[in-house]
Each structure stands twice: as structure tokens, then as C-alpha cells.
PAMIZA-564029 format. One record per residue (C-alpha): residue number from 1; x, y, z. Coordinates in steps of 0.001 Angstrom, whole numbers, plus 524288, in hexadecimal, padded with zeros to 5 digits. Layout:
REM PAMIZA-564029
NUM, X, Y, Z
...
This chain:
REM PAMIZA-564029
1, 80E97, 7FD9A, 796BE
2, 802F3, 804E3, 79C00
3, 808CC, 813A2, 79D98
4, 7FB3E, 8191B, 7A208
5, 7FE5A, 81082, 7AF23
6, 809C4, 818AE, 7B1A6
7, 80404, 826AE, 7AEBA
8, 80514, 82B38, 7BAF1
9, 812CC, 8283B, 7BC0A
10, 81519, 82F83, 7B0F1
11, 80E0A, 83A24, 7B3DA
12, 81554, 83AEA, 7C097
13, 820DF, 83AD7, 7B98A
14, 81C71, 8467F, 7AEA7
15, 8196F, 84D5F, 7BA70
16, 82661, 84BB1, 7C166
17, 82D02, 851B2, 7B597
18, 823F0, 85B4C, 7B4A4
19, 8281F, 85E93, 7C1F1
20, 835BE, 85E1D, 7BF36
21, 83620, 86826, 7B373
22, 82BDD, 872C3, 7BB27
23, 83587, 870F5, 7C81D
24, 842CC, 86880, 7C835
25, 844E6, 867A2, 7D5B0
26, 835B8, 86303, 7D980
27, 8367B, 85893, 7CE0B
28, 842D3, 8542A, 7D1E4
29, 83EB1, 8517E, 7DEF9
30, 830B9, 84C1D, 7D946
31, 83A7E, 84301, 7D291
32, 84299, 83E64, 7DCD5
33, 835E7, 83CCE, 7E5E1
34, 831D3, 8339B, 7DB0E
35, 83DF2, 82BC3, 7DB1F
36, 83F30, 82A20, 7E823
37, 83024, 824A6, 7E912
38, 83222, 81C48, 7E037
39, 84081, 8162E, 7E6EC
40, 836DA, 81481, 7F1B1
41, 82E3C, 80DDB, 7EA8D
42, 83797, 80570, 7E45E
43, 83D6A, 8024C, 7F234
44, 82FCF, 7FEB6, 7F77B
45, 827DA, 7F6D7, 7EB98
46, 831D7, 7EDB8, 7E9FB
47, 8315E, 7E696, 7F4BD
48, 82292, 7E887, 7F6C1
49, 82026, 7E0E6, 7EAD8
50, 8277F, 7D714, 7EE20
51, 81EBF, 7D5A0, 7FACA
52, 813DB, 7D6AC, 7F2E3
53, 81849, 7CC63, 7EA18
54, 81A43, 7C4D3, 7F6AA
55, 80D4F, 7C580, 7FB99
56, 8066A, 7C32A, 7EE0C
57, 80F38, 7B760, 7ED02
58, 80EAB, 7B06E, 7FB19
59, 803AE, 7B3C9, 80212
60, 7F751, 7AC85, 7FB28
61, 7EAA5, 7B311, 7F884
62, 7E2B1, 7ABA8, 80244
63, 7ED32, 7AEA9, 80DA1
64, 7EB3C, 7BB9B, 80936
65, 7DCE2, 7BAD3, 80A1E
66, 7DC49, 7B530, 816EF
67, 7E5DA, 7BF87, 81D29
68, 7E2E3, 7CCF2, 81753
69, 7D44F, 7C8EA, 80F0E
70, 7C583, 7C9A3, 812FA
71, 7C58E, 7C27E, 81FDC
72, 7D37C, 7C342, 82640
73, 7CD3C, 7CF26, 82EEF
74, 7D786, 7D438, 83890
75, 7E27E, 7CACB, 8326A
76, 7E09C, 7D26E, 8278E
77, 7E334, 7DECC, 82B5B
78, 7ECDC, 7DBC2, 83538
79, 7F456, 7D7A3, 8290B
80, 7F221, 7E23C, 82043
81, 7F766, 7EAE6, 82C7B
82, 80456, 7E333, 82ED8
83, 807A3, 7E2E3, 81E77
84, 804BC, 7F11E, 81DFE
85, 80C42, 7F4BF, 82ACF
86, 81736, 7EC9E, 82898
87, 81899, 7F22D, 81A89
88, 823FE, 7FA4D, 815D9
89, 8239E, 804B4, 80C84
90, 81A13, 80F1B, 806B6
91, 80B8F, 80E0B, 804AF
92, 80DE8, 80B01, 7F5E5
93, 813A9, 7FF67, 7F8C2
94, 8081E, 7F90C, 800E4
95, 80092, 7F8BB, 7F41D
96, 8057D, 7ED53, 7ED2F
97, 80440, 7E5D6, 7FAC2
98, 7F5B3, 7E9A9, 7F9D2
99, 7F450, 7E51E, 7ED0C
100, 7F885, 7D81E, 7F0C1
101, 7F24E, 7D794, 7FC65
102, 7E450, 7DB72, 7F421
103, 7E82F, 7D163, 7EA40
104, 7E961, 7C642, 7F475
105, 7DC7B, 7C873, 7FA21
106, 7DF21, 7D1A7, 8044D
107, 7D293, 7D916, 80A54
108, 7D430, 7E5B2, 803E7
109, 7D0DD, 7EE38, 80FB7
110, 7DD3A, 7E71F, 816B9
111, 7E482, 7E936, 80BD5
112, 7E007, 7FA05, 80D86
113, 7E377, 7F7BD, 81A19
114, 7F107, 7F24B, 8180A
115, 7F440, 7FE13, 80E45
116, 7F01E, 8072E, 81B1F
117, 7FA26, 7FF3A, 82425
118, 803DD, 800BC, 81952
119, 80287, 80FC3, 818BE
120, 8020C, 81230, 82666
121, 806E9, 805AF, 830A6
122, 81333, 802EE, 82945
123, 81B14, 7FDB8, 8358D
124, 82801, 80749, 8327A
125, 81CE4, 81274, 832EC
126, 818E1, 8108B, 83D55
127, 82681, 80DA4, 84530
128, 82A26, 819CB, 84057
129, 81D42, 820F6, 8416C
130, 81D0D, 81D19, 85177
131, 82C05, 8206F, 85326
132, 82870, 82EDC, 84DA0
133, 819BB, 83284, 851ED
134, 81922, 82B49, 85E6D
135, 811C9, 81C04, 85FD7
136, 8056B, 82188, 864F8
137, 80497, 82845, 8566F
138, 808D0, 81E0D, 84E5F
139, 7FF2F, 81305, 856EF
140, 7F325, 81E4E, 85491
141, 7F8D7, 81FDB, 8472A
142, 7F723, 810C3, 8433D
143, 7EB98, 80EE7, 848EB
144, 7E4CE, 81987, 84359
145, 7EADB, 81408, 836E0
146, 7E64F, 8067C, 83821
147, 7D9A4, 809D7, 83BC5
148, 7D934, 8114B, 831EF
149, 7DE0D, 809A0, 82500
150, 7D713, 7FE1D, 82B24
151, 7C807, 80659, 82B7E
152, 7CCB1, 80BD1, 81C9A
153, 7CEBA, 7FEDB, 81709
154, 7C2E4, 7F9C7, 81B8E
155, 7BB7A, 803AE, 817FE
156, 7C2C7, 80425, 80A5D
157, 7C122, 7F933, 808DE
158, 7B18D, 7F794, 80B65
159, 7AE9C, 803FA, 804DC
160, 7B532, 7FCE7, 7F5F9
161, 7AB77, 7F5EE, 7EF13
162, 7ACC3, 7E4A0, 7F281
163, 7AC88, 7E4EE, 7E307
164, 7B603, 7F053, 7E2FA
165, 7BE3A, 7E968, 7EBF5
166, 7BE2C, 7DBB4, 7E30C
167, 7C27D, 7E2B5, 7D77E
168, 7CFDF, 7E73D, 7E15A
169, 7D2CE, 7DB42, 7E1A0
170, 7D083, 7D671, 7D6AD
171, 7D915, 7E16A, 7D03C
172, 7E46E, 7DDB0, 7DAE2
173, 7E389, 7CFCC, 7D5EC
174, 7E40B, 7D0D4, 7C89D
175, 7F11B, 7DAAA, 7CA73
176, 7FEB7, 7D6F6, 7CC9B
177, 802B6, 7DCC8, 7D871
């Protein structure tokens, strides 16, 4: 077992109970923060990975490739925008989806872009967002958004290196995920 993988868990933790002996109450509540994040995060990955497991499993590489890769254009990000928006649950969860999504031959700047949908589209955001600061907001709000994470990703993704890039997915391949 590599322990130098999980350093910084363990320094979180050192520091945790350093917290807890220079003020009880603050690394009591440090603690309880920390077990409640991580309920969440057992509530959320779960059922992510299975997804993910999913998608590796039944959608082929060249379906992939044709949909989300190189020359799908539009398609493309139309799709990345619909599996980010209708995605549940927090940012850190969109990650694995990305990995597979790289690994399959997705264009990587649709696969930025998706992670941008994710954070910021997610269709129970925005229900709720429109319901409490108005429609006109929340239409300005996703636009700006879109526009936004779409000109990023691009732009991401032209300013890495094509050889830079290759090695990405090359990495994403040759991990589980």
C-alpha cells in the first residue's frame, strides 16, 4: 500500500486533532463537518459509478467518437450540455463521468464544457434558482454561463499543447476509471 498517496488525508486528519486539543468545540465541529461531507459523498459516488460503469460498458468507443469527438460539432456540445444539466449531485461527482467520457474519445474541450454545465446548468439549479431570483436572472444567468464555459473550453483547450493533449488521453486510457 502506497501511504505517500494518502498524505494529505492524513495530514488533514493530524490537523483536525490538532484542532481539537488547541479548541474542543472548533474541532468538534471541524469533525462533524468532515463526517457529514463525507455521508454526502458516500450518498452521491455510489450511484455515479455505477453510471460510469454503465457508460464505459454500453456505449462503444466509436459511438462515442461520433457523438461527443473531433467532428460531431454542435451534436457534440448539445450533448455535453444535456449530461451536465441533467446531472445530479456536486461538482466532484462530474469527474469520473469526465474521465470516461476522455477515455472514450470524447473532444476534450466538450468534455471542459460538460464539467461547466455540471457546475452551473444542473436542471434542479436552475428550477430553484428562477423560483428565487426571478426568470429574467436565471435566463441572463445561463447564458452568460454557457457562453462562457463554451469560449473557456475552447480556448483551454487550444491553448494545451496537441502533444500535451495525446498524452491526456493516453493517461485516461491506460487507468481504470
Amino acid at each position: 500500500m502506497n501511504l505517500r498517496r494518502y498524505s494529505f488525508a492524513f495530514v488533514f486528519a493530524l490537523i483536525i486533532v490538532g484542532m481539537y486539543f488547541y479548541d474542543h468545540s472548533t474541532g468538534l465541529k471541524a469533525v462533524n463537518i468532515t463526517v457529514q461531507n463525507f455521508r454526502e459523498m458516500l450518498l452521491f459516488l455510489p450511484p455515479i459509478f455505477i453510471l460510469v460503469g454503465l457508460l464505459d460498458v454500453w456505449v462503444p468507443k466509436e459511438t462515442m467518437i461520433k457523438l461527443m469527438g473531433e467532428g460531431s460539432g454542435l451534436k457534440g456540445i448539445m450533448i455535453a450540455f444535456i449530461l451536465g444539466s441533467a446531472a445530479a449531485g456536486p461538482l466532484y461527482a462530474a469527474f469520473p463521468v469526465a474521465a470516461v467520457l476522455i477515455k472514450k474519445g470524447a473532444r476534450l474541450a466538450y468534455v471542459l464544457f460538460f464539467l461547466g454545465a455540471w457546475s452551473s446548468t444542473k436542471l434542479p439549479l436552475v428550477i430553484y434558482e428562477s423560483a428565487s431570483l426571478g426568470l429574467r436572472f436565471t435566463l441572463i444567468h445561463i447564458t452568460v454561463s454557457i457562453a462562457g464555459f463554451l469560449s473557456a473550453a475552447f480556448f483551454i483547450e487550444k491553448m494545451i499543447p496537441a502533444r500535451s493533449r495525446e498524452l491526456i488521453y493516453e493517461k485516461t486510457r491506460s487507468q481504470e476509471v
